[in-house]
N, C-alpha and C positions, 0 to 999 in steps of 0.2 A: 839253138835255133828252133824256132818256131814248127808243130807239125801242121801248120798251115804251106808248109813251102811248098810250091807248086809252080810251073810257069814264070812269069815276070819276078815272079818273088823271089826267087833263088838265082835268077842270072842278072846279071848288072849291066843295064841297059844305060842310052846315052839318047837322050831326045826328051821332049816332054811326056811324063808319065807320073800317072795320080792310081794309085793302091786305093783301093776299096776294100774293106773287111770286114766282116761281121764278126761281134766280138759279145760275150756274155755279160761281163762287168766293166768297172773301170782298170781293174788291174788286170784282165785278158788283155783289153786292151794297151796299156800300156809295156806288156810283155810281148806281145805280136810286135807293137811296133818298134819294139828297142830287139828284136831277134834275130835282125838282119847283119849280117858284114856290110851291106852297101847302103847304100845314102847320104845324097849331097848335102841334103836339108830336111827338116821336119817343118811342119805348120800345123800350128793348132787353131779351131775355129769354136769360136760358141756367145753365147749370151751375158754370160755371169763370169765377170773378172777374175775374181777369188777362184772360181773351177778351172779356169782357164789358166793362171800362177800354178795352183799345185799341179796339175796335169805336167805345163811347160818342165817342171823344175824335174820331173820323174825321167822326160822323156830324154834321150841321146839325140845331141845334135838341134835343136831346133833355134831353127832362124828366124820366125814368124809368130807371130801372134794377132789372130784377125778377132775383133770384138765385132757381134753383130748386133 
C-alpha cells in the first residue's frame, strides 16, 4: 500500500468521491493508484490516446477512458 494512505484513502467510502494526488512521475503515479484494497472503478483522463492505452492497460480496474 501506498505511504500516501491517509484519510479517505485508507477507509472505503460509499457516495461520490474523486482522490486527488500528487504524484512525481508516471510510475508514482500508477503505484499510488493500483495501492489501494478498494475501488469500484478507475478513469483515466488526458489528450493523447497512445498515453492514455498504456496508462489504462498498467492501471487495476479501470472502467473509463476520457479523451479530451
Amino acid at each position: 500500500m501506498s505511504t500516501r494512505n491517509t484519510g479517505g484513502k485508507i477507509r472505503e467510502n460509499f457516495g461520490p468521491l474523486r482522490a486527488v494526488f500528487k504524484y512525481q512521475d508516471l510510475d508514482d503515479a500508477v503505484r499510488v493508484a493500483n495501492g489501494t484494497p478498494y475501488g469500484l472503478g478507475t478513469s483515466v483522463s488526458g489528450k493523447d490516446p497512445e498515453s492514455l492505452d498504456a496508462v489504462a492497460r498498467r492501471l487495476v480496474g479501470v472502467e473509463r477512458v476520457h479523451l479530451r
